[in-house]
N, C-alpha and C positions, 0 to 999 in steps of 0.2 A: 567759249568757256564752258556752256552749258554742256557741249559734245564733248569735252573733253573730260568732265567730271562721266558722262554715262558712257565713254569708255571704258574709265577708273573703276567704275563700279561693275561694270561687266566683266571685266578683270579679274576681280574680288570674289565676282561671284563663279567663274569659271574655275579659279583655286581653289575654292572650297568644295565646289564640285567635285574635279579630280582630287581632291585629297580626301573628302568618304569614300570615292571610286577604290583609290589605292588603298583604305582603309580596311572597303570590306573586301577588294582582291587579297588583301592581303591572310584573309581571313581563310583558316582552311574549310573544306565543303561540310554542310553543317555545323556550323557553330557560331554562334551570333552572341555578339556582344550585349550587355544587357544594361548595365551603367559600374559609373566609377565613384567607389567616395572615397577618400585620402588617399591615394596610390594604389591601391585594391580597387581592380578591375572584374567584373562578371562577367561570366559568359554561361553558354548555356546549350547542351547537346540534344540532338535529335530525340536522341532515348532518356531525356527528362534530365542528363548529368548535370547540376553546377558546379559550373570550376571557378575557382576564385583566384587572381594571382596580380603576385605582389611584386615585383619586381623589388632588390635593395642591393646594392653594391657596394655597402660598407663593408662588408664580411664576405669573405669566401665559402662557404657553406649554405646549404640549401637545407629547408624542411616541406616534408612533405607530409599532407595529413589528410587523413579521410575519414569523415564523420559520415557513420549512419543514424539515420533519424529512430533507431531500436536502443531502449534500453527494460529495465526489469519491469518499469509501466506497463509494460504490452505482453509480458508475461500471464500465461492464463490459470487455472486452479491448477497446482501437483505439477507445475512448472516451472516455479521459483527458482531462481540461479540460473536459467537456462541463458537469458541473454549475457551473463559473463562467463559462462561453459562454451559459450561459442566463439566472444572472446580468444579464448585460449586454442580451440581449434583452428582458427585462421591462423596459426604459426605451424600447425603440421606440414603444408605442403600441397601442393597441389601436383599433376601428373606433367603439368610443365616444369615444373617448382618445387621437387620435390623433398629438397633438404633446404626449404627458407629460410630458417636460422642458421645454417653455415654458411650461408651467399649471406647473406647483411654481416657476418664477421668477416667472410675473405674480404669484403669491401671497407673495413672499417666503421662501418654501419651503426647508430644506435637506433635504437626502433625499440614501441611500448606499445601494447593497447591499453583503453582505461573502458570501465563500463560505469553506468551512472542510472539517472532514473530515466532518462529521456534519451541519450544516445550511448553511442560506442564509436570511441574512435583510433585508429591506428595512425602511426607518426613514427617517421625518419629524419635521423638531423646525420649529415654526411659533407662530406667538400665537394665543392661545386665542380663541375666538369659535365661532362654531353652526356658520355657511358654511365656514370653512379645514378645521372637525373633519368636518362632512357630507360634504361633497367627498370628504378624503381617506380616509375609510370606502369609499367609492362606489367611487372611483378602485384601491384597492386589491381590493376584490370582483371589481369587472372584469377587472383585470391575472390574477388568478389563474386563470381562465378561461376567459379572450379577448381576451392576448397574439396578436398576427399571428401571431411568432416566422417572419419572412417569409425565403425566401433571398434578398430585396434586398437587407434587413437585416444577416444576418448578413454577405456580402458586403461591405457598408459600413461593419461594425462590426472586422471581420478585422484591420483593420489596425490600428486600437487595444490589440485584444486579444496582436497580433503586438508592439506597442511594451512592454507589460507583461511579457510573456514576456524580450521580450529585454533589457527593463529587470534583471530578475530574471538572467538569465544571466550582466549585467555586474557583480554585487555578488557579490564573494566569501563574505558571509554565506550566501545564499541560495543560492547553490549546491554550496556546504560542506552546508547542511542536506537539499536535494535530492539529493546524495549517500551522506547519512547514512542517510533513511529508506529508499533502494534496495536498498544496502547490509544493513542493518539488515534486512531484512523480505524474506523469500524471495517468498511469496502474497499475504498480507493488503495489500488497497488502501490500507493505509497508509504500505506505501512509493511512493507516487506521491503527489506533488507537488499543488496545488490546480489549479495553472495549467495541466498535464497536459504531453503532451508536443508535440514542436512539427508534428510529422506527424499526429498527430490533430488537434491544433487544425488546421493546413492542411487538411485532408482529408473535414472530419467530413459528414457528407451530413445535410440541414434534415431528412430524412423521420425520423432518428434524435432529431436535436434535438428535434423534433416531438412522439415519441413519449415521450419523456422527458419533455418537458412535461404531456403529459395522464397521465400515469403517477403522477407525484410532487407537482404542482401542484395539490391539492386539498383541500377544506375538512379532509376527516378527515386528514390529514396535516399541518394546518398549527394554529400558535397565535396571536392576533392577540391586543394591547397596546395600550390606550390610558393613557396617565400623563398625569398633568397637572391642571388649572384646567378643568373639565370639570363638567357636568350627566349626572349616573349612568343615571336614567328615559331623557332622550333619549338619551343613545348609546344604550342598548340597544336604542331603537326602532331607531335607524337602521341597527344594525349585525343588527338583525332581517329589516330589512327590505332590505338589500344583499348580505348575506352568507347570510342563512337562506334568498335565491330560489334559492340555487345547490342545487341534485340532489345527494344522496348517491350518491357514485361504488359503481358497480358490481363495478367492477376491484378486483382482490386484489393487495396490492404484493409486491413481490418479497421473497421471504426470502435472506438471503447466508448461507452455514455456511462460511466459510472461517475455517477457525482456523490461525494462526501456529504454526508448532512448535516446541518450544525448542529455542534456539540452543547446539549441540553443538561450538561452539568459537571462539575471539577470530577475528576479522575486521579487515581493513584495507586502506585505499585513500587513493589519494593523487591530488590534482586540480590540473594545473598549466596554468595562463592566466597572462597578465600581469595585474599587478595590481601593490599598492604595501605589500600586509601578508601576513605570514602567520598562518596559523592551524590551532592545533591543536585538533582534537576527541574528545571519548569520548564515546559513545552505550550507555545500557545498557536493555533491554528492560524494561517495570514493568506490570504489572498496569491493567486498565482503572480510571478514573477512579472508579466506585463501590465498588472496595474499596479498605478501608482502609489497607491498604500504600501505595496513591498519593499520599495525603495524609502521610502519613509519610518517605515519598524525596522530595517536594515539600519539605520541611522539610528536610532531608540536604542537598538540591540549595541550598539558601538560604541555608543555614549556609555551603557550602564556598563559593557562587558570590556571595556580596552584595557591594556595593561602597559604603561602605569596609570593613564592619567581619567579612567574611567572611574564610576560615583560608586560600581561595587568593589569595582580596589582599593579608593578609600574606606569605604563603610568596614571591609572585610579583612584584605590582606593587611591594608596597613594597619589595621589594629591586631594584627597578627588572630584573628579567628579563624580563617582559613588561607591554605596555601597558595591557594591558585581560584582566580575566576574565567570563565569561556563562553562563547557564544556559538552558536551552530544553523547553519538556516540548512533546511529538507525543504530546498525549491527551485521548481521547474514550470513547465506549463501548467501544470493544475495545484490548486489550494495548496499551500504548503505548511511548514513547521518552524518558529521558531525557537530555538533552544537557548535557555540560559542558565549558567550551572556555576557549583563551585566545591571545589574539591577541600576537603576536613582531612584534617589529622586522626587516625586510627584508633579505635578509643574515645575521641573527643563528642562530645554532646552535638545529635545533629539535629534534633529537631528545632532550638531555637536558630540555626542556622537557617532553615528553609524558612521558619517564619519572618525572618528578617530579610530574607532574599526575595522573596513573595511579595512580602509589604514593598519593599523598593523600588520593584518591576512594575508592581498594579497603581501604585502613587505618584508614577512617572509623570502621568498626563497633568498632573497638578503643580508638576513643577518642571514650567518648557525649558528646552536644552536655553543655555546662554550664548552670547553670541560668542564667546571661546570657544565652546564647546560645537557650537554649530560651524565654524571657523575650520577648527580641528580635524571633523570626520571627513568634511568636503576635500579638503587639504589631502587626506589619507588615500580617502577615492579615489580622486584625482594624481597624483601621485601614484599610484598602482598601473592606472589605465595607461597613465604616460610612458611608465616603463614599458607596458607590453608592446605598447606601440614604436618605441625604441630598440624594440629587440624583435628580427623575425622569425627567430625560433618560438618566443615566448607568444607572440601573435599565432604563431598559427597552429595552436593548440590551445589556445586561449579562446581565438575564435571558437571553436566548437561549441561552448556552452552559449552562445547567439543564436548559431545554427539549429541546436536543440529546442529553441525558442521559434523558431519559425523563420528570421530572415539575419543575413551575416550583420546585416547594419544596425541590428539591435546594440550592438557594443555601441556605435556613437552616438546613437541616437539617446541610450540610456546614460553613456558619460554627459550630455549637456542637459538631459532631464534632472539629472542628480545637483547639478548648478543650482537650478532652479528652487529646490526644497528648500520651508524655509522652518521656521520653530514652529510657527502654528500648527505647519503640517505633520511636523513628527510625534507631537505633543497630543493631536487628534487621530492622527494612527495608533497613536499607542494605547488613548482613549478606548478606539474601537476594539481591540486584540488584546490587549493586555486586564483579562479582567476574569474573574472567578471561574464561571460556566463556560469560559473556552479555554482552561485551563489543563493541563496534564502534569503532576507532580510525580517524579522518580528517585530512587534513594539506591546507590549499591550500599550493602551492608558487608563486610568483609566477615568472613565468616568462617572458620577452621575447618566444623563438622556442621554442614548445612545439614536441616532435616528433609533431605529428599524421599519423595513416595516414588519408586519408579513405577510405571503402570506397564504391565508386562502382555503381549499381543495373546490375542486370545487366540486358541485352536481353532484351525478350520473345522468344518462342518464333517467333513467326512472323517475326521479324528474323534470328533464327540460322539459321531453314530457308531464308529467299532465297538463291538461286543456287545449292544443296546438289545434286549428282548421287550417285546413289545407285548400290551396286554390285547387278544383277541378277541375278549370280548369289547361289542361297539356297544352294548346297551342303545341298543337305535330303540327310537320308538315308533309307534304305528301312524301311518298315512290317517288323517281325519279332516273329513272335507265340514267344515263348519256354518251349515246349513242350518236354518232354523228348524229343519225338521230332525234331521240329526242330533242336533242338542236338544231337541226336544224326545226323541226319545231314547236317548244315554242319559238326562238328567234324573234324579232321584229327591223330590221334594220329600221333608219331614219337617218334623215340630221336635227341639231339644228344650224342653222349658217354655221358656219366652222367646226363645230364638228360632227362625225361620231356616232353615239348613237346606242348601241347592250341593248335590254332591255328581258332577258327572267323570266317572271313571276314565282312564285312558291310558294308555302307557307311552310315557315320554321318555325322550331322551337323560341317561343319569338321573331317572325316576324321580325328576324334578316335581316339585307338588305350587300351581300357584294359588296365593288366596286371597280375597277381596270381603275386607268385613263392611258394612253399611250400620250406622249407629243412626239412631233417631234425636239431634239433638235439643230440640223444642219446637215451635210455632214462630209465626212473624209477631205473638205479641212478648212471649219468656224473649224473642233471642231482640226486640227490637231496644236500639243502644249498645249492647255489646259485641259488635265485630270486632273491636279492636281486642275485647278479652277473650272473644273464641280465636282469636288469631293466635295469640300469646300462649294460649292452653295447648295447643299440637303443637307450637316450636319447645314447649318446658317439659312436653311429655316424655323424652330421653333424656331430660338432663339426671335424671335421679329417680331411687324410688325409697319403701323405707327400710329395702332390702341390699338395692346395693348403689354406688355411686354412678356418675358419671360414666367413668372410666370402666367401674368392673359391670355395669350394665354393658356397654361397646365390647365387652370381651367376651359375655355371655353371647348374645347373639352371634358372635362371628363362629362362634366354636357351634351354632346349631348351623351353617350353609346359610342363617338371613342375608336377603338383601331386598331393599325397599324402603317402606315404612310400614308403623303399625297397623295399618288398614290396606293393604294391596303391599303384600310380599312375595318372597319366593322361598323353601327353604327344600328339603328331600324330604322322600316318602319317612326315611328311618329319622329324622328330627323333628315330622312333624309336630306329635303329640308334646314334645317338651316345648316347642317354638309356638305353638297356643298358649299355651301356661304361661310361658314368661312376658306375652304380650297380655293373659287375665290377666298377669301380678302387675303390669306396668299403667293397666286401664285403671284398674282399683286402687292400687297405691303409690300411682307418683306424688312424689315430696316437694315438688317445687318450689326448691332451694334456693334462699333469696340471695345466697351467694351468684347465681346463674341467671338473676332476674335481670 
């Protein structure tokens, strides 16, 4: 019996054997499996590639996605927009590839990129078959490596990119929120915008573009997706054999240490264009995405901002004060934003709006979600997650904003974290964030004729120097080596009165004259007790005299070259004689004016 069972189990143990065997045979040459959670499989290439694939047979269609770990975060000074300018150049073409938007249409092809704060990623959703899936493996290995990224291109492409931009500029939403995050965020590149600014965009030089490309654009940097109606063995050949040719980059990527500091008190701005709404916003600073506070104010922010059944739609819409309420999170791996707003009628009063919308964000914490409400948003969450996971086009594009976090398994690991929140938690989030000094207030004002100052680029240098005549003489003055013996004999001691007069002659530069008066102001027994009133007497001494004020005293001396004080000044040779006078008239008769006391 007993032999018979350590047969059995040798048995057991031989299958399982042979079946990693055939496992990893089956596996093409580097590329090792790494783990599985829900039908999403890892793997992982020599040259740092993760692949993630999904195997689904409900649907005849495949998508294909690849997310790089670059987005406008990694963006450096006078760089702005760069990571969604390059974006748009991986659809020029490459020298294998050179008309890629016509091969994704002969194929029936749909295909997007998206740029974001943390990554960028390109996606094909197509019907499944060997050739559409082959191709666009191929087609996607090459783009990552041997983009032109040409400056015909971007050239050609400018003006597209100039239309999005100013698309952006004319939507009060978006430029309420590109105000918000500037506002909002003194360092961290997460107050700039995706689209970036409109001078860099104009300006950016291809050698940069360029280098950003080979910098960011690389196997170990990126994760590639296939989802779909798909053969497992051969994609991995194929994506073994497209993707694994590409060389492990050499280059070390840049590390950013910029940390955000906390916001040491409310903020506010106001942005006025024509336009046909307005809108007010609160912006509060929160915690990156992988702590748990964000998933907590994410929930706070849901409760107050949902439509219908959130606490500012009742407060607001349904008493018809405003149209619309929203909510917005600016969040990725570092500190983020979040946004809670509501859009007025034109015309209509907006400042009790924002006080009333302020008060009901910051009094959150005092009043925790209920358990409808807590019911509700898990509900909503869940629900969302479900669908994506139900659909594999929506997964694998979805995934990416995981990925931008650091690992794909972030989506479930944060869908059963989000179970877990409970009132206290969201109610203590909102405690933490939602409160005055980490506050950010924005207003669009619609506006017919804004009063714009435009500030107009100054002339270069070599424009302001044509036709410049210069004066020749330098007035230099003479070399004087200041030796005691020297000054002893250029000096010229005399007696004027009661005064002791030391004159040594010299020629200085801009016949500057300096002077140093010495006054005798009593003994240790007249001055003992009063420092505090000899101190008060030389600060009151310019306040006035009983000649002239304050003010027209400051104007006098400026008009003689003074500068100093009345005892050790500087004035010119040609102002001396008035610039002593007006220091006798200020010795003998300041006023000290008890207005100035």
């Amino acid at each position: 019996m007993l032999q018979r069972w350590h047969r059995f189990i040798c048995a057991l143990f031989l299958l399982a054997l042979f079946s990693h065997s055939a496992l990893a045979a089956a596996l093409p040459a580097g590329v090792i499996r790494v783990t599985s959670i829900e039908g999403i499989t890892e793997y992982r290439l020599q040259n740092g590639l993760k692949v993630l694939l999904f195997p689904d047979v409900t649907k005849p269609t495949i998508t294909v996605n690849v997310t790089y770990l670059v987005g406008s975060r990694h963006e450096n000074y006078g760089e702005t927009g760069m990571a969604h300018l390059l974006e748009h150049m991986m659809f020029k073409g490459s020298p294998k590839n050179p008309s890629v938007v016509q091969q994704f249409n002969q194929r029936g092809m749909r295909m997007n990129g998206t740029t974001s704060l943390d990554r960028t990623n390109y996606y094909e959703f197509f019907q499944a078959g060997d050739d559409n899936l082959k191709w666009a493996l191929e087609m996607e290995a090459d783009r990552m490596v041997h983009s032109f990224v040409a400056k015909k291109d971007l050239d050609s492409e400018m003006t597209v990119v100039r239309n999005e931009f100013e698309s952006g500029e004319n939507s009060p939403f978006s430029v309420m929120l590109k105000r918000m995050q500037s506002v909002a965020f003194d360092w961290h590149n997460y107050g700039n915008s995706t689209i970036g600014n409109r001078s860099d965009i104009e300006n950016v030089k291809i050698e940069n573009l360029q280098a950003f490309y080979r910098t960011y654009y690389q196997p170990d940097n990126a994760v590639l997706l296939v989802a779909g109606k798909f053969d497992v063995e051969k994609t991995l050949g194929w994506i073994s054999k497209s993707f694994g040719a590409i060389p492990k980059p050499t280059r070390t990527l840049p590390v950013f240490w910029t940390v955000e500091p906390t916001q040491d008190g409310d903020r506010s701005f106001t942005v006025r264009r024509k336009g046909d709404i307005q809108i007010v916003g609160v912006g509060y600073k929160m915690p990156g995405a992988l702590h748990p506070d964000s998933d907590a104010l994410s929930f706070a922010a849901d409760i107050l901002a949902d439509t219908p059944n959130g606490r500012l739609h009742k407060l607001l819409v349904e008493t018809g004060k405003v149209s619309q309420v929203f909510n917005y999170a600016v969040s990725g791996v570092a500190p983020g934003l979040e946004l809670i707003g509501a859009v007025v009628k034109k015309g209509d009063p907006i400042e009790p709006i924002r006080a009333e919308l302020t008060a009901a964000i910051e009094d959150f914490s005092q009043h925790p979600p209920t358990p409808d409400e807590m019911e509700r948003v898990k509900r909503d969450n869940a629900n969302q997650i479900e669908k994506m996971l139900n659909d594999h086009q929506k997964i694998g594009v979805g995934l990416s904003e995981a990925i931008a976090l650091g690992d794909w398994r972030l989506l479930f690991q944060n869908r059963d974290q989000m179970a877990k929140i409970t009132s206290a938690d969201v109610a203590a989030a909102a405690g933490r964030y939602f409160k005055r000094d980490n506050r950010t207030t924005g207003m669009f004002l619609p506006e017919d004729t804004p009063q714009r100052a435009d500030i107009p680029t100054a002339p270069l240098p070599v424009t302001v120097m044509q036709g410049y005549v210069a004066n020749t003489d330098s007035g230099a003055g003479e070399a004087f080596e200041p030796s005691q013996d020297n000054i002893g004999k250029r000096t010229t001691l005399s007696q004027l009165g009661g005064i002791q007069l030391a004159l040594l002659p010299k020629k200085t530069r801009g016949a500057t004259v300096s002077t140093s008066i010495s006054m005798h102001w009593g003994d240790e027994k007249t001055l003992f007790g009063q420092q505090a009133a000899a101190t008060m007497v030389s600060g009151m001494l310019m306040r006035g005299t009983s000649k002239y004020t304050r003010e027209q005293l400051a104007d006098e001396f400026d008009k003689l070259k003074f500068s100093g004080n009345l005892f050790n000044f500087q004035t010119t040779r040609e102002h001396l004689p008035a610039a002593l006078a007006l220091v006798a008239h200020v010795l003998k008769e300041a006023s000290f004016p008890a207005a100035e006391f």
